[in-house]
SEPA-494317 format. One record per residue: x, y, z of N, C-alpha, C in turn; residue in one letter. Coordinates in nm, 2 decimals, padded with zeros to 4 digits. Layout:
SEPA-494317
@n.X=X&n.Y=Y&n.Z=Z&ca.X=X&ca.Y=Y&ca.Z=Z&c.X=X&c.Y=Y&c.Z=Z&aa=A;
...
end
This chain:
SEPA-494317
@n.X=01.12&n.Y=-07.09&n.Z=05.16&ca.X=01.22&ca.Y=-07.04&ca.Z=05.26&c.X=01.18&c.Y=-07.11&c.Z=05.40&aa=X;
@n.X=01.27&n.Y=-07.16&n.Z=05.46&ca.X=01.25&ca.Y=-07.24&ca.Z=05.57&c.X=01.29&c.Y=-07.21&c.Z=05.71&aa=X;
@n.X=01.24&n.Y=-07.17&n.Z=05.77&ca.X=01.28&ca.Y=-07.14&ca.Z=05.94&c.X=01.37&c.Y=-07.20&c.Z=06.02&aa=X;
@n.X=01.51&n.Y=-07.12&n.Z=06.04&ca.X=01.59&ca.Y=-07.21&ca.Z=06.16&c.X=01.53&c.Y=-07.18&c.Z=06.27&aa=X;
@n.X=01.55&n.Y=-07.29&n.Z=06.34&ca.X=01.52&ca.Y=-07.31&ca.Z=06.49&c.X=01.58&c.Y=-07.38&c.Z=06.57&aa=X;
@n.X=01.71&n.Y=-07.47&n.Z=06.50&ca.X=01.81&ca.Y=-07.51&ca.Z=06.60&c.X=01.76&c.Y=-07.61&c.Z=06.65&aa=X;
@n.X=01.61&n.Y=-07.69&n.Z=06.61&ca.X=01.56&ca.Y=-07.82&ca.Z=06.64&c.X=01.63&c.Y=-07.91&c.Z=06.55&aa=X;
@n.X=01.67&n.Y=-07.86&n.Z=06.43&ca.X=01.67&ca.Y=-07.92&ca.Z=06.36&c.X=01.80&c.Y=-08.06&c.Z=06.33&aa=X;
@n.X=01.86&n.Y=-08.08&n.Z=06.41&ca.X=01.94&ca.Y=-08.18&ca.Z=06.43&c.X=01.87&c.Y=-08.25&c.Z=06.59&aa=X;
@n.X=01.77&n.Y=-08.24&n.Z=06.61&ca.X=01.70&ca.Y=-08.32&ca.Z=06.72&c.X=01.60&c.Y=-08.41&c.Z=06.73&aa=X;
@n.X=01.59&n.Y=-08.49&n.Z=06.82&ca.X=01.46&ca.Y=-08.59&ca.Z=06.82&c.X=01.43&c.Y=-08.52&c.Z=06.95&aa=X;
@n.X=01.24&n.Y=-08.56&n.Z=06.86&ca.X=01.17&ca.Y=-08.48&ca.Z=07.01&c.X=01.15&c.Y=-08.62&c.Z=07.10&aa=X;
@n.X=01.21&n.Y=-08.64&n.Z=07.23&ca.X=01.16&ca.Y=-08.78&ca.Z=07.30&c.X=01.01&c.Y=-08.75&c.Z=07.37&aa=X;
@n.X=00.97&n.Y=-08.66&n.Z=07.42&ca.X=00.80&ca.Y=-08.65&ca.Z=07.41&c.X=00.83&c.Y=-08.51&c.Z=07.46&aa=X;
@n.X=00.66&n.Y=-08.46&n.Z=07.47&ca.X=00.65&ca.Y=-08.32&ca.Z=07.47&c.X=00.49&c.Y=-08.30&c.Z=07.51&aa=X;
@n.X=00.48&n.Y=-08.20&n.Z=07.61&ca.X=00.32&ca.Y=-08.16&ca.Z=07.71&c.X=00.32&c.Y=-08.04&c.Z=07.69&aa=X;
@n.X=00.22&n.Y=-08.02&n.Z=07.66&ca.X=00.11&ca.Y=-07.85&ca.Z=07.68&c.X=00.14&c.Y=-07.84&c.Z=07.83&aa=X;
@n.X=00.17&n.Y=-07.72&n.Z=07.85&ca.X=00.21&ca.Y=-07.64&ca.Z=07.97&c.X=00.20&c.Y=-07.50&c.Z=07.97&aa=X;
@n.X=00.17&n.Y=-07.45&n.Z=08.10&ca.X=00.24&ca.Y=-07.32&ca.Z=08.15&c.X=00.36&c.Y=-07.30&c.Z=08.24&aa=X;
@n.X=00.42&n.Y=-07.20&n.Z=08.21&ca.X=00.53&ca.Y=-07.21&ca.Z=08.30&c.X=00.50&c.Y=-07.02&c.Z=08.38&aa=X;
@n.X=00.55&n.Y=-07.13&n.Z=08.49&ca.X=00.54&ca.Y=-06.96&ca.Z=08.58&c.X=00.68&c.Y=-06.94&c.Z=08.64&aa=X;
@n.X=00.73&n.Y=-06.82&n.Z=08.71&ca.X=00.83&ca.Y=-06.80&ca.Z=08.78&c.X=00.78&c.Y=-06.73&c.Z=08.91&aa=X;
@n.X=00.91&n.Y=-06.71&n.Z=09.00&ca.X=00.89&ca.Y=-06.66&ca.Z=09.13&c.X=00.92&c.Y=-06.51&c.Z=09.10&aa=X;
@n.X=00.84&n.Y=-06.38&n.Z=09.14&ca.X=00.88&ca.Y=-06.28&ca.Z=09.08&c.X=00.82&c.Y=-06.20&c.Z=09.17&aa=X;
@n.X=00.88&n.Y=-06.12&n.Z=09.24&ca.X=00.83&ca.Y=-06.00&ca.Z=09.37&c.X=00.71&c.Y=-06.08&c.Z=09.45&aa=X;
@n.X=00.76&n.Y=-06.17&n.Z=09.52&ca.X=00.68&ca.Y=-06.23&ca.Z=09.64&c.X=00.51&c.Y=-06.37&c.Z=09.55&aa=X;
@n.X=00.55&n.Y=-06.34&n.Z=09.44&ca.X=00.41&ca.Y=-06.39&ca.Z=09.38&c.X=00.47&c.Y=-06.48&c.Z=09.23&aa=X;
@n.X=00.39&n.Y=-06.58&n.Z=09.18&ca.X=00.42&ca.Y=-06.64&ca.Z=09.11&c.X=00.35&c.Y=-06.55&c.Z=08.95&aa=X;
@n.X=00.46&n.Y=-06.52&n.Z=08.86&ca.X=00.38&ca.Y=-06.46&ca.Z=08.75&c.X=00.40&c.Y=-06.54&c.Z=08.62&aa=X;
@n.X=00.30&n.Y=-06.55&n.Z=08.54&ca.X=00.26&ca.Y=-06.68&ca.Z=08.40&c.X=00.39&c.Y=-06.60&c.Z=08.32&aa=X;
@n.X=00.51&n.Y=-06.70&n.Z=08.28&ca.X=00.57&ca.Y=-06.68&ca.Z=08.14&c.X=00.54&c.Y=-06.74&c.Z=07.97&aa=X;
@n.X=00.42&n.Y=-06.81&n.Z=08.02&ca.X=00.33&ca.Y=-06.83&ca.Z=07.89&c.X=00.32&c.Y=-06.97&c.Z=07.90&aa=X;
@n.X=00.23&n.Y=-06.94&n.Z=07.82&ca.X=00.14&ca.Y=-07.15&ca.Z=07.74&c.X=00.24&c.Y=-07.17&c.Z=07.67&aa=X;
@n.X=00.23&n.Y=-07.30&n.Z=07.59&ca.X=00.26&ca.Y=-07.40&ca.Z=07.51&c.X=00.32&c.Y=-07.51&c.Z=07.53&aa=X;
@n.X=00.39&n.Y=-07.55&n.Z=07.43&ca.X=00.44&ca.Y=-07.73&ca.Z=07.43&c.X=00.58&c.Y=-07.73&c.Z=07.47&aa=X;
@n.X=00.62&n.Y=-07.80&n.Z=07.57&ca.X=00.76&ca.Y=-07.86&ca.Z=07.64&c.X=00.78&c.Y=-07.95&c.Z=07.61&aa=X;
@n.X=00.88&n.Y=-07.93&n.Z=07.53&ca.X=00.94&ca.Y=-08.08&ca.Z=07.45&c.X=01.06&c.Y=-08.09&c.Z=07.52&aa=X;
@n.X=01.12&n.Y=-08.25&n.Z=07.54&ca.X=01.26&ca.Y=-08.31&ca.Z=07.55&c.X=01.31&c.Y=-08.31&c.Z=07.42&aa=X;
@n.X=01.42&n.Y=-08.27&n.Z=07.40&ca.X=01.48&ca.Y=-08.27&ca.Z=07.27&c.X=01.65&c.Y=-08.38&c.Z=07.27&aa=X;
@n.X=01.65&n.Y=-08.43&n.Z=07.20&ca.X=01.75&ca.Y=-08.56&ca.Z=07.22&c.X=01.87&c.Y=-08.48&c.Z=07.08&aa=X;
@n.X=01.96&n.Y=-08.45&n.Z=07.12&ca.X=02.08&ca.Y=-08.42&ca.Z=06.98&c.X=02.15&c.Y=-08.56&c.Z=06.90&aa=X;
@n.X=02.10&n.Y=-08.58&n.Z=06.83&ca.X=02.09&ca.Y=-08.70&ca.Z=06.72&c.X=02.27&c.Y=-08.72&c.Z=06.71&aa=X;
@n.X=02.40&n.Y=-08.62&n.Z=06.75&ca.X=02.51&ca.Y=-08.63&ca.Z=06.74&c.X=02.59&c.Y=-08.66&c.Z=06.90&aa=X;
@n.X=02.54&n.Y=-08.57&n.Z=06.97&ca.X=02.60&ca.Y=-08.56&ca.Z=07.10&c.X=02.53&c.Y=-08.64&c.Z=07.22&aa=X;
@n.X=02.37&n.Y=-08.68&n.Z=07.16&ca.X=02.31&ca.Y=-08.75&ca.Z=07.25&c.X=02.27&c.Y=-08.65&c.Z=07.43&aa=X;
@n.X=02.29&n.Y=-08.54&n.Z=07.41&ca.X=02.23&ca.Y=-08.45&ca.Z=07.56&c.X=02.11&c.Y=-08.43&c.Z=07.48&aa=X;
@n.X=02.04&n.Y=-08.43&n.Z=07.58&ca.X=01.90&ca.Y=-08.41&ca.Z=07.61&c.X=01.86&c.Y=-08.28&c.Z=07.65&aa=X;
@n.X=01.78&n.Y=-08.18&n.Z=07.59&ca.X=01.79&ca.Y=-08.05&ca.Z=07.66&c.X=01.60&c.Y=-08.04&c.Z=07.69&aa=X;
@n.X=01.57&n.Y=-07.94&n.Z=07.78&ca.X=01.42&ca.Y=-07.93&ca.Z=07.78&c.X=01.41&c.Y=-07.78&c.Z=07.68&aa=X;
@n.X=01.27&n.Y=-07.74&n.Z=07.64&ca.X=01.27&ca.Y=-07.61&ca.Z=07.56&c.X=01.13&c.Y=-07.61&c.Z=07.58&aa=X;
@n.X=01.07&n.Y=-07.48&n.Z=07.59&ca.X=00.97&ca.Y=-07.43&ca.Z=07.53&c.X=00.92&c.Y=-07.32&c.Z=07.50&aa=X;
@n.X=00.83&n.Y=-07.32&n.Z=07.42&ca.X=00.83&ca.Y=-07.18&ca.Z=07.34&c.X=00.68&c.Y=-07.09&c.Z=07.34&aa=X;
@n.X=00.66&n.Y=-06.98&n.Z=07.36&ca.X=00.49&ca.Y=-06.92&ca.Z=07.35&c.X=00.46&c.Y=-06.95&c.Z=07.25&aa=X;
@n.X=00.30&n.Y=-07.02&n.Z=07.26&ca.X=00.20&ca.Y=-07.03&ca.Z=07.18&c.X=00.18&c.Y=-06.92&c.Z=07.04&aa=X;
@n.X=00.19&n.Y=-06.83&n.Z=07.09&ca.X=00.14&ca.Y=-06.70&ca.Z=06.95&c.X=00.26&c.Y=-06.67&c.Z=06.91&aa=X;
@n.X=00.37&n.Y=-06.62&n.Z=07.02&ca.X=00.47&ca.Y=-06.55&ca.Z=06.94&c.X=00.59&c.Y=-06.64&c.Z=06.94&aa=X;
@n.X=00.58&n.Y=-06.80&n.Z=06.97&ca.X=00.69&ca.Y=-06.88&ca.Z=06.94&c.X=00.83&c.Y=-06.86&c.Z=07.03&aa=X;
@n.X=00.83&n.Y=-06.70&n.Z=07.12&ca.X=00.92&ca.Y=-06.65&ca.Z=07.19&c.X=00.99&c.Y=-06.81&c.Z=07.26&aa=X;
@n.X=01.12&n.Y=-06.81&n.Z=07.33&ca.X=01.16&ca.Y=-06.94&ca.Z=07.39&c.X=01.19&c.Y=-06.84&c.Z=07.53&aa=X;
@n.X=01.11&n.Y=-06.94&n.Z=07.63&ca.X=01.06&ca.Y=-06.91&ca.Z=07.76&c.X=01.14&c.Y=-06.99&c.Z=07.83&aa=X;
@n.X=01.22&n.Y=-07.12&n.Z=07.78&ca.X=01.26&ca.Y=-07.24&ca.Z=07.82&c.X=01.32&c.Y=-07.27&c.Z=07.77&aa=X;
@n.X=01.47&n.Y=-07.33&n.Z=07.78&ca.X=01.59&ca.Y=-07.35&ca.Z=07.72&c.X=01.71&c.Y=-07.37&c.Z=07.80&aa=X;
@n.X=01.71&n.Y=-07.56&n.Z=07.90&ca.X=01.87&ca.Y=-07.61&ca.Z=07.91&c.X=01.87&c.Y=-07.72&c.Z=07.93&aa=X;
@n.X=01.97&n.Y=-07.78&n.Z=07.95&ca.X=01.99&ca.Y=-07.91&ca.Z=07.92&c.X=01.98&c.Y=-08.01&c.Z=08.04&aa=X;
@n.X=01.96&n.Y=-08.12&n.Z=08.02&ca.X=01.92&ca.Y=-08.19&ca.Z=08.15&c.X=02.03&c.Y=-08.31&c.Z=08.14&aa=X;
@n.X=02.10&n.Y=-08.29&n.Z=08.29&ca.X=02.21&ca.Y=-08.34&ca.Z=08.32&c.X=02.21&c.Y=-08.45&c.Z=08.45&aa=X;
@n.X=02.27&n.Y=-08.55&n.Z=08.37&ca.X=02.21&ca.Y=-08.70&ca.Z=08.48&c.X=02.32&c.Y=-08.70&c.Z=08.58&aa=X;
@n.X=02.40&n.Y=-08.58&n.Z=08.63&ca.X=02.48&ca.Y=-08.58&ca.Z=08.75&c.X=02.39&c.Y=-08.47&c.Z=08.80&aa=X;
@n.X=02.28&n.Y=-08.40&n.Z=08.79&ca.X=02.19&ca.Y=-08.34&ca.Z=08.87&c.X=02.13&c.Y=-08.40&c.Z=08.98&aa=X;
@n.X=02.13&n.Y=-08.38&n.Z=09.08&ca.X=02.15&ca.Y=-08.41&ca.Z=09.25&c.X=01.99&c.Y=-08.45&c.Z=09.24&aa=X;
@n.X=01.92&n.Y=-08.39&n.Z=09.13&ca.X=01.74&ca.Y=-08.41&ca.Z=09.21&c.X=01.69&c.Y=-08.47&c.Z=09.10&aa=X;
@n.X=01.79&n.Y=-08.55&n.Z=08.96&ca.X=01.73&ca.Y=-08.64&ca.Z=08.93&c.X=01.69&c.Y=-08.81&c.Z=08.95&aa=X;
end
């Protein structure tokens, strides 16, 4: 039995060990470790970012990176 995950029509174009934090009542608080991959859709060709906690795999990170974004 095999795990969906919705990766599975993707190419990973690279991916970094990270933490990600937010801004949250005046202070910055940890939404967890792990790996941030670029993920490339092998059909549609968008590119999204994702990532997921280390232990519980939870997805912390998840949208798509769009080349009419002003701050890329």
């Amino acid at each position: 039995m095999s795990i969906i995950t919705g990766e599975e029509n993707e190419e990973v174009l690279d991916k970094f060990r990270t933490k990600l934090y937010r801004w949250r009542d005046t202070e910055f608080k940890e939404r967890g470790a792990g790996d941030l991959k670029f993920l490339k859709n092998k059909e549609t060709q968008r590119v999204r970012i994702l990532m997921r906690q280390d232990k519980t795999h939870k997805v912390v990170a998840n949208f798509y990176v769009s080349p009419k974004d002003p701050l890329c």
